[in-house]
PAVO-72283 format. One record per residue (C-alpha): residue in one letter; residue number from 1; x, y, z. Coordinates in pm, 1 decimal, m for minus. Example, Ala and Ser with C-alpha at 12.3 -4.5 7.8 and 13.67 -1.06 7.14 Angstrom:
BEGIN
resn = A resi = 1 px = 1230.0 py = m450.0 pz = 780.0
resn = S resi = 2 px = 1367.0 py = m106.0 pz = 714.0
//
This chain:
BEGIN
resn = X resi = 1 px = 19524.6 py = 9996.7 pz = 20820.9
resn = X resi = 2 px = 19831.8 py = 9980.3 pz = 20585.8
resn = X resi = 3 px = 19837.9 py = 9879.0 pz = 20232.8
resn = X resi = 4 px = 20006.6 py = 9600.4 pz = 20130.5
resn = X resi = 5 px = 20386.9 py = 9581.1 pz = 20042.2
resn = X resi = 6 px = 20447.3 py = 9540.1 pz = 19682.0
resn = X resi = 7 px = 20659.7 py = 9267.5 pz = 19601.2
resn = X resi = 8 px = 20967.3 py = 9406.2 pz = 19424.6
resn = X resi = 9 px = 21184.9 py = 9171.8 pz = 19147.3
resn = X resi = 10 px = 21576.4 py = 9351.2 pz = 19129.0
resn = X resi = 11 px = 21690.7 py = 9278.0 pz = 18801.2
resn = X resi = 12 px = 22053.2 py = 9373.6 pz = 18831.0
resn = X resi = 13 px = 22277.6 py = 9324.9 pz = 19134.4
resn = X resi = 14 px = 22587.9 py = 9553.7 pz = 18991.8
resn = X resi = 15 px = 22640.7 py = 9903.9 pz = 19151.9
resn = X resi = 16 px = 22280.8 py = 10047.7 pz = 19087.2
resn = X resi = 17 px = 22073.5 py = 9755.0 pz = 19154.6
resn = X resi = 18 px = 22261.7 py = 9715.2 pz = 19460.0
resn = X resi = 19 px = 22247.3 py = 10022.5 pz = 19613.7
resn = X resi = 20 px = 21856.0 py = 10003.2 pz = 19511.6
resn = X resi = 21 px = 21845.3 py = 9734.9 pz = 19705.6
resn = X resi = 22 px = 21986.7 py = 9874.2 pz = 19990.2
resn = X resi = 23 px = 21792.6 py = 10156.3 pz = 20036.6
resn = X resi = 24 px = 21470.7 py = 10027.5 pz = 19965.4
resn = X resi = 25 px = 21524.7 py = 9745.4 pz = 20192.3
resn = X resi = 26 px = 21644.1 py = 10026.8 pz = 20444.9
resn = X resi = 27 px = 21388.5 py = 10279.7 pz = 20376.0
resn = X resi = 28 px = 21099.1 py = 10174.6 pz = 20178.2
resn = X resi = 29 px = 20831.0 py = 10030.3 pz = 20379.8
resn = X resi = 30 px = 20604.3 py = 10069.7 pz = 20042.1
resn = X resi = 31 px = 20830.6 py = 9784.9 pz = 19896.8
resn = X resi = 32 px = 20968.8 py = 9443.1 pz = 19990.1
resn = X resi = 33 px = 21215.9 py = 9254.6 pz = 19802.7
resn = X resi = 34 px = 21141.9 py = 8923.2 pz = 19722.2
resn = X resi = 35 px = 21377.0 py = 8875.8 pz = 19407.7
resn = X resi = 36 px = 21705.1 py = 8965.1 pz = 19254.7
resn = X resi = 37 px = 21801.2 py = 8858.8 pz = 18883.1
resn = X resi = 38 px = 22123.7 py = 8889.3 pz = 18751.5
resn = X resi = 39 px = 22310.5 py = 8692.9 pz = 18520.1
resn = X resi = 40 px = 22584.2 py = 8666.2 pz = 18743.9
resn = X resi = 41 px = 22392.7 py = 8403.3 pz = 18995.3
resn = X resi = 42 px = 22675.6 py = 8493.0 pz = 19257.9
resn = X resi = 43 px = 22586.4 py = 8858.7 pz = 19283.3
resn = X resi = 44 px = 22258.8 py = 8788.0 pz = 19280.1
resn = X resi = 45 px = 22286.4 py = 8515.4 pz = 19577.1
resn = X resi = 46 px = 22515.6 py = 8788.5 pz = 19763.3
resn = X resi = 47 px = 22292.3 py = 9082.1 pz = 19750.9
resn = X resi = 48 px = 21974.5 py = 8835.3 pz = 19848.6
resn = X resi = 49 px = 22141.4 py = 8729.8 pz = 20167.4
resn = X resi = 50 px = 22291.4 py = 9097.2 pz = 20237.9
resn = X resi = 51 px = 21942.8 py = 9251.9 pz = 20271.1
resn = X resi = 52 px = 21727.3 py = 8899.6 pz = 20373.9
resn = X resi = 53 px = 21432.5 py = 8771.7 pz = 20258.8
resn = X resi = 54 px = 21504.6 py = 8712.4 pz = 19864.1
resn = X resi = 55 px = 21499.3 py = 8488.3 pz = 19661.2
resn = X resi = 56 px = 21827.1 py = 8451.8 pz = 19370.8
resn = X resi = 57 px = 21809.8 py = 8386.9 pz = 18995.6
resn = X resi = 58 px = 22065.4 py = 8368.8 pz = 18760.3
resn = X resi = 59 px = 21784.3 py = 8444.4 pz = 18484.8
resn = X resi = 60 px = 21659.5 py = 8742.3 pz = 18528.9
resn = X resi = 61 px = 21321.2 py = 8637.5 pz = 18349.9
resn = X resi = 62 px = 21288.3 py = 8381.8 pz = 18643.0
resn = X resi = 63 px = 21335.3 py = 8675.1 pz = 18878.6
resn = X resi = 64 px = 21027.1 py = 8852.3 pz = 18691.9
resn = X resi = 65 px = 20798.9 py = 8547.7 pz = 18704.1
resn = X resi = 66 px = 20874.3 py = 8455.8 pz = 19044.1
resn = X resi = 67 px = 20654.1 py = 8420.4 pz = 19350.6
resn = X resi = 68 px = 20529.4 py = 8730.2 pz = 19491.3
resn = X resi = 69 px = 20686.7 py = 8965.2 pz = 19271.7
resn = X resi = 70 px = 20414.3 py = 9234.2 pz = 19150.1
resn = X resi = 71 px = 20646.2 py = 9456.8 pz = 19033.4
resn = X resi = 72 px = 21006.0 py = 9524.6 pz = 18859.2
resn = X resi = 73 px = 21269.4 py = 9755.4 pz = 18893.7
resn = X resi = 74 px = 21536.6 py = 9735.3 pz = 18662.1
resn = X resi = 75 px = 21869.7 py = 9799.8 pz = 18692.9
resn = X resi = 76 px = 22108.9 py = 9684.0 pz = 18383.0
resn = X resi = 77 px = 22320.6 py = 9799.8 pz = 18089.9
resn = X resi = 78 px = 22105.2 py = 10062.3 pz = 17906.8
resn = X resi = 79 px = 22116.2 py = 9800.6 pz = 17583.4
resn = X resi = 80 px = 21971.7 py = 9556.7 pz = 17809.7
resn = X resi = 81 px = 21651.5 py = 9754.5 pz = 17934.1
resn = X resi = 82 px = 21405.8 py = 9726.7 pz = 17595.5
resn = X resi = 83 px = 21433.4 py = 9313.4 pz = 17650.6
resn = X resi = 84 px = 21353.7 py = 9337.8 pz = 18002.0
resn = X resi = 85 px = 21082.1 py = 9559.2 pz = 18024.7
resn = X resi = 86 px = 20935.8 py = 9366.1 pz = 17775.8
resn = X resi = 87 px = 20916.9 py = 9052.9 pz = 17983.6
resn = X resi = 88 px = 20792.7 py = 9227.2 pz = 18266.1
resn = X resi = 89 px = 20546.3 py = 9409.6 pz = 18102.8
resn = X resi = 90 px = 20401.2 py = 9063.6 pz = 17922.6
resn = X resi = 91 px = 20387.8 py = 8910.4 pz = 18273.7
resn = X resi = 92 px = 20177.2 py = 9202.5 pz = 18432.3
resn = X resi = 93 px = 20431.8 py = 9359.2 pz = 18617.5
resn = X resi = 94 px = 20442.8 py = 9706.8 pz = 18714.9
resn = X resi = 95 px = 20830.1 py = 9876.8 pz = 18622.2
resn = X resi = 96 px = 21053.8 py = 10111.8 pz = 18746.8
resn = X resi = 97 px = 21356.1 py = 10145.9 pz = 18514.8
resn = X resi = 98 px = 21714.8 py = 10302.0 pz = 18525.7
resn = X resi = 99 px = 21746.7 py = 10604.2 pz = 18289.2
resn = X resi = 100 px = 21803.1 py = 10611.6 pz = 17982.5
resn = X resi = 101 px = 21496.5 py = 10340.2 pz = 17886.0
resn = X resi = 102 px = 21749.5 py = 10267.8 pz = 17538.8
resn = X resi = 103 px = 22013.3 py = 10402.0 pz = 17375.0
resn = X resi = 104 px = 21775.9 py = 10509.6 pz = 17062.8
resn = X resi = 105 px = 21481.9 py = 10627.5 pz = 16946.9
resn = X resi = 106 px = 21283.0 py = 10270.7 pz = 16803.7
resn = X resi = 107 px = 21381.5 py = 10109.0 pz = 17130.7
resn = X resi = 108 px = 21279.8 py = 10399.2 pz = 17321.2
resn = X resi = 109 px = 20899.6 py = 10373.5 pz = 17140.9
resn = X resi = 110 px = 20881.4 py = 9988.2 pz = 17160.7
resn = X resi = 111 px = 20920.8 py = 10025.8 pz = 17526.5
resn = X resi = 112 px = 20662.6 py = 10259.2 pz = 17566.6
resn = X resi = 113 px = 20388.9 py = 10016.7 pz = 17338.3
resn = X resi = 114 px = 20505.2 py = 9710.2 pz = 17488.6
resn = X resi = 115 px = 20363.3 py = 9882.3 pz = 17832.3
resn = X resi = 116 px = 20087.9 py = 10068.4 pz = 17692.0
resn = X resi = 117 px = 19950.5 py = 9702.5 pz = 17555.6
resn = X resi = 118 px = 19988.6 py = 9550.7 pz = 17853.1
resn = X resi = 119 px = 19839.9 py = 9817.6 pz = 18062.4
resn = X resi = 120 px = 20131.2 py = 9866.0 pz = 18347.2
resn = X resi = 121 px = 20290.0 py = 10136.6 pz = 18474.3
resn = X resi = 122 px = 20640.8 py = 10284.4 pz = 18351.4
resn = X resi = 123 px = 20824.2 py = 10497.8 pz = 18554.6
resn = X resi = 124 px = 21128.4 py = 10624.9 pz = 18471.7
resn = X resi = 125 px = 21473.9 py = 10650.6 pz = 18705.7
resn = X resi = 126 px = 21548.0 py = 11019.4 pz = 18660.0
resn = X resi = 127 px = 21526.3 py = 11037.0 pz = 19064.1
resn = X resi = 128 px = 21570.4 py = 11416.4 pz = 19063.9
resn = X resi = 129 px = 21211.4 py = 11511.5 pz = 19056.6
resn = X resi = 130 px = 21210.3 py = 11296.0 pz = 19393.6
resn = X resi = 131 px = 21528.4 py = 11451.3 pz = 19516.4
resn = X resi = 132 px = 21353.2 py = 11654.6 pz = 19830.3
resn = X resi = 133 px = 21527.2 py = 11981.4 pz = 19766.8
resn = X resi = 134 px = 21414.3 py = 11959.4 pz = 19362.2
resn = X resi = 135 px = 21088.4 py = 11922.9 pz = 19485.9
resn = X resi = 136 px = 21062.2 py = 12217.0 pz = 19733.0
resn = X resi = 137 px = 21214.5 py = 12449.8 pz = 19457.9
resn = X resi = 138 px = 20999.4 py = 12335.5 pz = 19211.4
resn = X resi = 139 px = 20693.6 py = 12379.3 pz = 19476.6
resn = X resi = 140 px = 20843.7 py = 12740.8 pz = 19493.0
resn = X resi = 141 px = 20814.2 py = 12795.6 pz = 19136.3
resn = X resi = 142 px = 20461.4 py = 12638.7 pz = 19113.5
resn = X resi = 143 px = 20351.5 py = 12906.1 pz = 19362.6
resn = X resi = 144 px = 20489.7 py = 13191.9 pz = 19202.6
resn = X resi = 145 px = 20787.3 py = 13279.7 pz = 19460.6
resn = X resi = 146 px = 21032.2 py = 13306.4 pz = 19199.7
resn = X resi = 147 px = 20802.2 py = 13500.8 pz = 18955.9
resn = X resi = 148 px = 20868.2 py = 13403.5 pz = 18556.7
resn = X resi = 149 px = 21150.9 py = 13200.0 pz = 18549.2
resn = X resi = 150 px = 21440.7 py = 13313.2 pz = 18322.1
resn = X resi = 151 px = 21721.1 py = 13128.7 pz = 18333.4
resn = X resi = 152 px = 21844.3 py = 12767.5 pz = 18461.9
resn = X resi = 153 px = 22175.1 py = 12688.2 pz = 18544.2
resn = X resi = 154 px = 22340.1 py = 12352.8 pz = 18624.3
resn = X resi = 155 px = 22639.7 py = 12098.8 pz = 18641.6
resn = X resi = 156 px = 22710.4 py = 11773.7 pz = 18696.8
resn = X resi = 157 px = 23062.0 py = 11642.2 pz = 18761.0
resn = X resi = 158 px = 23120.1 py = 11334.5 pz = 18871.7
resn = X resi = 159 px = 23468.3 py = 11227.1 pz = 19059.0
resn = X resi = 160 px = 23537.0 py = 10855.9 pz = 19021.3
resn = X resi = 161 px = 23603.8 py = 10676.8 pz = 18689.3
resn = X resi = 162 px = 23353.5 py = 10560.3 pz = 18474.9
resn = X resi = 163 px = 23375.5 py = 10137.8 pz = 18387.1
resn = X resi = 164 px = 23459.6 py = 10109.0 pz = 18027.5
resn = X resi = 165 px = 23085.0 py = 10046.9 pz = 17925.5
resn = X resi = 166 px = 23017.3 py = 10360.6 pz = 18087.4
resn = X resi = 167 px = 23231.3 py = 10566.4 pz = 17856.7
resn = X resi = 168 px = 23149.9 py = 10389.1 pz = 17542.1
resn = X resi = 169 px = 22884.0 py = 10513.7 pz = 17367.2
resn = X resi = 170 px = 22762.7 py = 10180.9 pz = 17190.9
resn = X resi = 171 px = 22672.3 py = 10035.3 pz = 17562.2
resn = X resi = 172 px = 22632.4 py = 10335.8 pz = 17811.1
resn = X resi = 173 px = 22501.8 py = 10612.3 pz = 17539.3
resn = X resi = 174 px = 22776.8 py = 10889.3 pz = 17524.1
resn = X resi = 175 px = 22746.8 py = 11166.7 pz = 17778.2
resn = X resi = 176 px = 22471.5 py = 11353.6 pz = 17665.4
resn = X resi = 177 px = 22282.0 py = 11033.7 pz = 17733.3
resn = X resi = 178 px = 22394.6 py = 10937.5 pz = 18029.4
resn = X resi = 179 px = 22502.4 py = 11217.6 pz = 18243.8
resn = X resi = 180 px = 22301.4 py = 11476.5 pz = 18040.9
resn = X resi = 181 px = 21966.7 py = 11321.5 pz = 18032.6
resn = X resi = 182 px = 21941.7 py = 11377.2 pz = 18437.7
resn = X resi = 183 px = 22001.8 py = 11770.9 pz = 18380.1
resn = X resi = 184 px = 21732.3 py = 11802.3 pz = 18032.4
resn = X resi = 185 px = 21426.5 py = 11633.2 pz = 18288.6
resn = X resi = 186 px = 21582.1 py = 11867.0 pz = 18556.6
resn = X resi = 187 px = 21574.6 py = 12175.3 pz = 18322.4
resn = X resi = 188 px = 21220.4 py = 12048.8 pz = 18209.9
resn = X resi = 189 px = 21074.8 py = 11983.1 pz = 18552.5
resn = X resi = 190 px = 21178.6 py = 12283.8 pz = 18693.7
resn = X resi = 191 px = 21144.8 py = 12522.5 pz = 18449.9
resn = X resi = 192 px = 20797.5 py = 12343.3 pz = 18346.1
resn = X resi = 193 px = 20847.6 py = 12401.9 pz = 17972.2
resn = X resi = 194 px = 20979.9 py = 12213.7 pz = 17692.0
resn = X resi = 195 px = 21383.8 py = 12257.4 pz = 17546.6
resn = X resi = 196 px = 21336.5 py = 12346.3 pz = 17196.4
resn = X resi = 197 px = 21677.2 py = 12410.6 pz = 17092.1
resn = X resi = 198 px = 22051.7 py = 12357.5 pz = 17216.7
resn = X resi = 199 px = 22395.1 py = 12433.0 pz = 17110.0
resn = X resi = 200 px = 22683.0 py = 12217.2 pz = 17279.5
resn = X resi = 201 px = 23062.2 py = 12215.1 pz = 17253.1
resn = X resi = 202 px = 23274.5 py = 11953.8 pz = 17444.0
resn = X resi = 203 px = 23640.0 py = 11849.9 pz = 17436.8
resn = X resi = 204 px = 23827.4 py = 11545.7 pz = 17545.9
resn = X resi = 205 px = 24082.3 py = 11603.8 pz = 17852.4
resn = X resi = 206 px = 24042.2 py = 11336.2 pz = 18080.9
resn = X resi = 207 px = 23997.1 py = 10994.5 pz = 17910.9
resn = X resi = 208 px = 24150.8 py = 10969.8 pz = 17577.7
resn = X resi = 209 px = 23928.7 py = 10652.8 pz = 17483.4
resn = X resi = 210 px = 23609.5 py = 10845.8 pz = 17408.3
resn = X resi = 211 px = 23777.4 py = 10988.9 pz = 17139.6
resn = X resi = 212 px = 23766.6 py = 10691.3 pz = 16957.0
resn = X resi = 213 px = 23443.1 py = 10672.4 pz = 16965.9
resn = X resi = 214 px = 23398.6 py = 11019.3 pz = 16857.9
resn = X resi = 215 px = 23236.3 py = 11152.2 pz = 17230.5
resn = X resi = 216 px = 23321.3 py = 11404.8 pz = 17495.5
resn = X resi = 217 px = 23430.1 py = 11366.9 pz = 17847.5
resn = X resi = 218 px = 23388.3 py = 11728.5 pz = 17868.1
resn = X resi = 219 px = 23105.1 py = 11918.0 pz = 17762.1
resn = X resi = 220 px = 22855.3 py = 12237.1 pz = 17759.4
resn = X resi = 221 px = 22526.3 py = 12273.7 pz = 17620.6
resn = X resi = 222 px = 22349.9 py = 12628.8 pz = 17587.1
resn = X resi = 223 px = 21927.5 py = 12582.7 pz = 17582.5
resn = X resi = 224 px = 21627.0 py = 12749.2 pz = 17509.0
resn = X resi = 225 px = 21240.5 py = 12671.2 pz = 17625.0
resn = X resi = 226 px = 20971.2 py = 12736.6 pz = 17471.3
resn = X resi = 227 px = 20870.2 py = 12979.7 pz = 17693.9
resn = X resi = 228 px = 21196.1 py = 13215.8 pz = 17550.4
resn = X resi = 229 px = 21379.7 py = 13146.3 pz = 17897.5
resn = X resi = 230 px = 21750.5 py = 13020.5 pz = 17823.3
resn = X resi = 231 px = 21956.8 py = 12810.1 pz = 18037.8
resn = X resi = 232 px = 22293.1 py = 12649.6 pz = 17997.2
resn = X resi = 233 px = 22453.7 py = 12295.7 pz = 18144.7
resn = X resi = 234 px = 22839.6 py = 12167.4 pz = 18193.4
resn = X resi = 235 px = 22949.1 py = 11855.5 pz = 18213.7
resn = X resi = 236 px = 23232.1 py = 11652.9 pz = 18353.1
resn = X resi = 237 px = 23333.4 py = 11309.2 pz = 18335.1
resn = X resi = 238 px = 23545.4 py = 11356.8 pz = 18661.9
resn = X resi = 239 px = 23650.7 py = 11661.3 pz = 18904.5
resn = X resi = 240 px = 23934.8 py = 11602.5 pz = 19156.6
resn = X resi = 241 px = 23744.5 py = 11711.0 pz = 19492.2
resn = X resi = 242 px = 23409.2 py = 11537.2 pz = 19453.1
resn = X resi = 243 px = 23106.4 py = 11490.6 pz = 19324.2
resn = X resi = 244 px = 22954.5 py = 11827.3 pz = 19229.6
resn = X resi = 245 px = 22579.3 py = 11881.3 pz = 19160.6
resn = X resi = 246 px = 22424.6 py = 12170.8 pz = 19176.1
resn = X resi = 247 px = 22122.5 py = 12366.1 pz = 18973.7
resn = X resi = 248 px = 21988.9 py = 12761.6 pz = 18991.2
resn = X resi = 249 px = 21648.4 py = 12882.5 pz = 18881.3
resn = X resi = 250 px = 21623.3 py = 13215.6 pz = 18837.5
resn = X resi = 251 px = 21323.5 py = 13455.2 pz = 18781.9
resn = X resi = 252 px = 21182.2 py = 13771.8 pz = 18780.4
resn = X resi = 253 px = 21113.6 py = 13761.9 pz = 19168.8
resn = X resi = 254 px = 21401.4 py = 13564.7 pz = 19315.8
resn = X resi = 255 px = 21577.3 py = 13271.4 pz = 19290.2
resn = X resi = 256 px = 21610.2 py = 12897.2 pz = 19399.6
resn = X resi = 257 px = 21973.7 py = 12740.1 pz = 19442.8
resn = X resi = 258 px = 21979.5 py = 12324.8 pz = 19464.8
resn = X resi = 259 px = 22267.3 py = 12149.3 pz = 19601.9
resn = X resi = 260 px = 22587.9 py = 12290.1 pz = 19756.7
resn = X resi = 261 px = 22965.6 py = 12187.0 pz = 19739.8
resn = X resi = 262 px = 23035.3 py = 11788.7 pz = 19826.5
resn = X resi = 263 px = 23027.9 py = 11878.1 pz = 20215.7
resn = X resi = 264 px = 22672.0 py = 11937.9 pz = 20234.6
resn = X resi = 265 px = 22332.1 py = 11957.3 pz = 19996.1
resn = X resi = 266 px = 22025.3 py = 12221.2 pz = 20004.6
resn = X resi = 267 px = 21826.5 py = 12418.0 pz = 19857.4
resn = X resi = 268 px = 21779.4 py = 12766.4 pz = 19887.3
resn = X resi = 269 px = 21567.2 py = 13095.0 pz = 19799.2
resn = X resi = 270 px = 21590.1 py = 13436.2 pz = 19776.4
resn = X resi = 271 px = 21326.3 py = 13684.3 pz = 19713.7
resn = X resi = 272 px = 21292.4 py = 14021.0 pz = 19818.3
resn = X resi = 273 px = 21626.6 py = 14019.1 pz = 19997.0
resn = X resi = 274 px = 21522.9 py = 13719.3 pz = 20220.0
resn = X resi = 275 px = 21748.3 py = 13390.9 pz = 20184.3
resn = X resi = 276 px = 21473.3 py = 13034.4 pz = 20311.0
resn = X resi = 277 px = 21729.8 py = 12751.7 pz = 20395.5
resn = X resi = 278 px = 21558.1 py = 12464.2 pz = 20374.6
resn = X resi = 279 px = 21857.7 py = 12195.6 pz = 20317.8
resn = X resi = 280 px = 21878.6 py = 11791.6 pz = 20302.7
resn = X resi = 281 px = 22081.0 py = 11763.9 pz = 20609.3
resn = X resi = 282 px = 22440.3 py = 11666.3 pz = 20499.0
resn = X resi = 283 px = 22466.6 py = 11361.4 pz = 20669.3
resn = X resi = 284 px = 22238.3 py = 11226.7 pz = 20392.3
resn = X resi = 285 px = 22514.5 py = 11104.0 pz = 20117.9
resn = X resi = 286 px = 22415.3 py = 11336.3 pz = 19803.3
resn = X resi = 287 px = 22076.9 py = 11169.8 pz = 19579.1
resn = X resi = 288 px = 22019.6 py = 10905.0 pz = 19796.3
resn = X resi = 289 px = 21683.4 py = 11098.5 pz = 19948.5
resn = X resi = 290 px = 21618.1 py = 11092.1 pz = 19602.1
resn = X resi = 291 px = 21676.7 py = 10677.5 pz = 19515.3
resn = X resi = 292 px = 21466.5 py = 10617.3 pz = 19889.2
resn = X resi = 293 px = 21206.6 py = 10917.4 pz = 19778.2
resn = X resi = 294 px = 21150.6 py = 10696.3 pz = 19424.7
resn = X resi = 295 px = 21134.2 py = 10401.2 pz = 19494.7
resn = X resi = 296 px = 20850.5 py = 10514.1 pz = 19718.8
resn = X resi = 297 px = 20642.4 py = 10720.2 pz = 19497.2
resn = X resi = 298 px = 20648.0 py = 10379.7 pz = 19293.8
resn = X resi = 299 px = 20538.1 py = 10192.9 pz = 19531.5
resn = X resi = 300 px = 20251.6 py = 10414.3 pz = 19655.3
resn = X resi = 301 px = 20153.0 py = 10470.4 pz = 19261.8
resn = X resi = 302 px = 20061.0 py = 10111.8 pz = 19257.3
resn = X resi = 303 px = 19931.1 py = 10088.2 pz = 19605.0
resn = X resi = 304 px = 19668.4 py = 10356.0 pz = 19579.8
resn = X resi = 305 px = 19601.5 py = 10252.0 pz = 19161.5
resn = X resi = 306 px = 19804.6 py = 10620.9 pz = 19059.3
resn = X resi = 307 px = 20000.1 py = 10750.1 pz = 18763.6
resn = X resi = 308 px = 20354.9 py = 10739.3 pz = 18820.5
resn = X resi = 309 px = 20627.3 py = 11014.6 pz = 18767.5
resn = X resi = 310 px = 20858.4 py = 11105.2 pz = 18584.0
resn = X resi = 311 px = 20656.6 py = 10887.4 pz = 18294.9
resn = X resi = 312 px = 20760.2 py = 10687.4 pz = 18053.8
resn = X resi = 313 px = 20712.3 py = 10959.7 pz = 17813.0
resn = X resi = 314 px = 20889.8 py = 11175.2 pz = 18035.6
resn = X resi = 315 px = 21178.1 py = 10975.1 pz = 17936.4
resn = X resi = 316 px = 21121.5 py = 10993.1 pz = 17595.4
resn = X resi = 317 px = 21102.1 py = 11384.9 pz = 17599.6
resn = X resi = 318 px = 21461.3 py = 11370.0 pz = 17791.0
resn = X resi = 319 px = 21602.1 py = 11139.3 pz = 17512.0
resn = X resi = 320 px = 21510.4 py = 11361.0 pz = 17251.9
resn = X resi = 321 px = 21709.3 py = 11641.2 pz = 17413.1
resn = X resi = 322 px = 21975.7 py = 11409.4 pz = 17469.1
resn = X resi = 323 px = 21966.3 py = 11323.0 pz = 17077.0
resn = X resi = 324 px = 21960.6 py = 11675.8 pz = 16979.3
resn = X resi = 325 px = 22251.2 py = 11734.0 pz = 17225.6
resn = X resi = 326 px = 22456.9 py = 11519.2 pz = 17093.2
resn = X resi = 327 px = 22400.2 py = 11596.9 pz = 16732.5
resn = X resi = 328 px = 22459.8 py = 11967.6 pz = 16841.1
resn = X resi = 329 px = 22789.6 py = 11795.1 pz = 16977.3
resn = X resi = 330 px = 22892.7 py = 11642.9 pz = 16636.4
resn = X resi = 331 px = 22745.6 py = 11929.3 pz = 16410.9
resn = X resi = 332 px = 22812.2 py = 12252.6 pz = 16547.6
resn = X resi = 333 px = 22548.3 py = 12552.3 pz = 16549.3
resn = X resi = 334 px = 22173.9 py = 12543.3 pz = 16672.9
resn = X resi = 335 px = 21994.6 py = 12192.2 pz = 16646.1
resn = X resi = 336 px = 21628.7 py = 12190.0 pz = 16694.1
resn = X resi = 337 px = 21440.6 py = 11924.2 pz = 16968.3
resn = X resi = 338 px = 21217.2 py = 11749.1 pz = 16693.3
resn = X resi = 339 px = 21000.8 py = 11475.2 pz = 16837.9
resn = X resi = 340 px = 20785.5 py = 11597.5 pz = 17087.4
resn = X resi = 341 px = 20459.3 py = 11554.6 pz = 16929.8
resn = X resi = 342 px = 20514.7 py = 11190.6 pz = 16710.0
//
C-alpha cells in the first residue's frame, strides 16, 4: 500500500522555485504541491495553474500555514531563508531549503536551533549528493574500488549571466558562497573527510561590477583534508560554450570521473585498466536527476520518520569552507577551516 503524499508549500516562484515545481510535480510521486508563496502574488498564481492543483499566496507565511501543507521547501534570496525557515519550523513543518541556509555564520546557527527546538527536519539543497552519477562514484569509493583516495578535482562554470543579486555579495553571498559551496559538500561527500585548509586566488574578467564589491568572477581554490589528500577547484562566473561541471576522484586503485562536456553527463571508473560507463543518459538536461532525486529523498525521509541528507549541519560544514575560502580570497596564503566542532 503506498504512503501518503506529503503536502509540499513552494515558497518562491522565481527561477528555482519554479523549476522545483516542475519537476516535482513531474517526477515526484513522494510529493504533491498544494501551495506556492511568493511575494509577487502573480508568479505565484502562474506557477499554481501551470502545474494544477495549488493553491496561491502572496504571503508566503500564508503559504506555510495553509491547508494540507506538511512540509516546506524554500526557494528565495539567500537573505530571505533564516525568516522563513523560522516560520515553518514554528508551525511544524518539515524543510527543504536552497543552499546557502544564510549568508553568515549567526544566521546560519539560528537556523539550525530554530529547527532543533521545534523538532523538524532540515535538509539542505546541495542536490549533488542526489545527483545519480555522485552517488554511484561515491558508492565506488565506499567499497574500496578506488583504493585511498588522493586527490579531487573539479569545476564549475556556468554560461548565462548571473541577475544582479546574484553577483552581489550582500544578497547572493560572493562566489565562494554561492557557486563554491556546491563543490566544498562535493569535495566532502566524496572524499568523506573534512577540508581543513584552502588557499584561493581569483581575478575579475568578465563582470566588472563585482569589483566593487571587492569579489571574483573568476576564481581557484587549492584544499587539503584531513586525511592529507589535496584537491583543487576553479571557478567561473560564465564560459562561452556551456555549462561545464565536472569532478575526478582519484586514488590509489583507480579513479572515478563525474560529468562530461555540455553534450552529455556520466560517470566513469577506471581500475586496473578497465573503464565502467555507467552515465545519466544525456537526454536528461545536466542536475535535474539531481533536483527530481532530492526532492524525493525528502519526501521519503518524512514518509518512513528518517534523517534527511545532506543535513542541516552539513550545510553549516560547507559554509565554513566557503568562509575560509573567501577570506583565503581577500588575504592571501593558507587560511585554516575553524568551526567544525562549536
Amino acid at each position: 500500500m503506498p504512503l501518503p503524499r506529503i503536502g509540499l508549500a513552494v515558497i518562491g516562484a522565481g527561477r528555482m522555485g519554479t523549476s522545483h515545481a516542475r519537476l516535482i510535480a513531474a517526477g515526484a510521486p513522494e510529493l504533491c504541491v498544494v501551495a506556492i508563496g511568493d511575494v509577487d502574488g502573480a508568479a505565484a498564481r502562474r506557477l499554481a495553474d501551470e502545474i494544477g492543483g495549488a493553491a496561491a499566496f502572496s504571503d508566503p507565511l500564508a503559504a506555510i500555514a495553509a491547508p494540507g501543507v506538511d512540509a516546506v521547501l524554500i526557494a528565495v534570496s539567500s537573505i530571505h531563508h533564516r525568516e522563513i525557515v523560522e516560520a515553518a519550523a514554528a508551525a511544524g513543518r518539515d524543510i527543504l531549503c536552497e543552499k546557502p541556509l544564510a549568508l553568515d555564520l549567526a544566521d546560519t546557527d539560528a537556523i539550525l536551533a530554530a529547527v532543533e527546538r521545534a523538532g523538524v527536519r532540515l535538509q539542505v539543497g546541495l542536490m549533488r549528493r542526489h545527483d545519480p552519477d555522485h552517488v554511484r562514484a561515491r558508492a565506488r569509493i565506499v567499497a574500496g574500488e578506488l583504493g585511498r583516495p588522493l586527490l579531487f578535482n573539479s569545476r564549475q562554470y556556468d554560461t548565462d549571466r548571473p541577475p544582479p543579486a546574484v553577483l552581489d555579495p550582500r544578497s547572493g553571498g560572493g562566489i565562494m558562497l554561492d557557486m563554491g559551496i556546491h563543490e566544498f559538500d562535493s569535495a566532502r561527500f566524496l572524499m568523506g573527510s573534512e577540508i581543513v585548509e584552502l588557499q584561493a586566488t581569483g581575478s575579475v574578467q568578465l563582470f566588472p561590477e563585482v569589483a566593487a564589491y571587492g569579489d571574483v568572477d573568476t576564481a581557484v581554490i587549492n584544499l587539503r583534508f584531513a586525511t592529507g589528500a589535496i584537491g583543487s577547484i576553479e571557478l567561473s562566473r560564465r564560459v562561452a560554450f556551456g555549462e561545464d561541471v565536472r569532478t575526478e576522484v582519484h586514488g590509489t586503485e583507480g579513479s572515478a570521473f563525474i560529468g562530461a562536456l555540455p553534450i552529455g553527463a556520466g560517470s566513469a571508473i577506471g581500475r586496473d585498466g578497465g573503464i565502467h560507463w555507467d552515465a545519466t543518459h544525456p537526454s536528461m538536461p545536466r542536475f535535474a536527476a539531481a533536483y527530481r532525486d532530492q526532492a524525493r529523498a525528502f519526501g521519503r525521509s518524512i514518509q518512513n520518520d528518517e534523517a534527511v541528507s545532506p543535513s542541516g549541519a552539513d550545510g553549516r560544514a560547507a559554509f565554513l569552507v566557503a568562509a575560509a575560502a573567501d577570506r583565503a580570497l581577500r588575504e592571501g596564503g593558507t587560511i585554516r577551516v575553524e568551526g567544525f566542532d562549536t
